[in-house]
C-alpha positions in Angstrom: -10.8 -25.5 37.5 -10.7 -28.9 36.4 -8.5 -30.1 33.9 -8.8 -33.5 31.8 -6.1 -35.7 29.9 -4.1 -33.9 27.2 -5.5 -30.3 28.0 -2.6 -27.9 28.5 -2.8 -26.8 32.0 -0.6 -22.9 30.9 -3.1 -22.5 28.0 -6.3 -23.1 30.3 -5.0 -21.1 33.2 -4.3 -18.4 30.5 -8.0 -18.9 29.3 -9.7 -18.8 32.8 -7.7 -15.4 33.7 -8.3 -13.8 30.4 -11.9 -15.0 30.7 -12.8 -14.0 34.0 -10.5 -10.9 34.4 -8.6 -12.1 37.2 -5.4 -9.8 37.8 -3.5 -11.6 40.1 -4.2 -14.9 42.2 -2.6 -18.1 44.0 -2.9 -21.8 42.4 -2.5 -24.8 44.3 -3.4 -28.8 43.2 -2.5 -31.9 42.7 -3.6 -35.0 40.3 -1.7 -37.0 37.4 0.6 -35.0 34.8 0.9 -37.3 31.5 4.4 -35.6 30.0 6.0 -32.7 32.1 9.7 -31.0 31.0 12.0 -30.3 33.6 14.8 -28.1 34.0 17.5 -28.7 35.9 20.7 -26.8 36.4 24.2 -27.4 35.6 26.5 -25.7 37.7 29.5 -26.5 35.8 28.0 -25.3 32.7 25.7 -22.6 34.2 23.1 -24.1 31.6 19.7 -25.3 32.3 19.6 -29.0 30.9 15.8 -30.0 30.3 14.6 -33.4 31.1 11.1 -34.8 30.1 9.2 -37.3 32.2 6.3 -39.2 31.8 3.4 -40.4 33.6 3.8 -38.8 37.2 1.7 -38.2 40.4 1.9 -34.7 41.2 1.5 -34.5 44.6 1.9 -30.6 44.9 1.3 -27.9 42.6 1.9 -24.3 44.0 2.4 -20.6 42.3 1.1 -17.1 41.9 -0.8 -15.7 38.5 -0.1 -12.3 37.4 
């Protein structure tokens, strides 16, 4: 799958399984993410405090569908 700028890459994954009745699979990639939210956890607060970045190389993208 090949995604281009400002496409949602959870909606299109969504799409492609739904589309293609895929019940469970294994992504992997890499490329150029414009706006991505992270979240990163407070251990004094036991919170997750989310932080948005923009324009990043992603050099590894790795995870399970199902």
């Amino acid at each position: 799958m090949v995604l281009r700028e400002g496409d949602d890459v959870f909606a299109r994954l969504d799409e492609l399984v739904g589309h293609e009745a895929i019940p469970a699979a294994v992504i992997c990639g890499f490329g150029f993410v414009r706006k991505a939210t992270f979240g990163f956890f407070d251990f004094q607060t036991k919170q997750y405090r989310p932080k948005t970045i923009t324009d990043l190389d992603l050099t590894n993208l790795t995870g399970s569908l199902a």
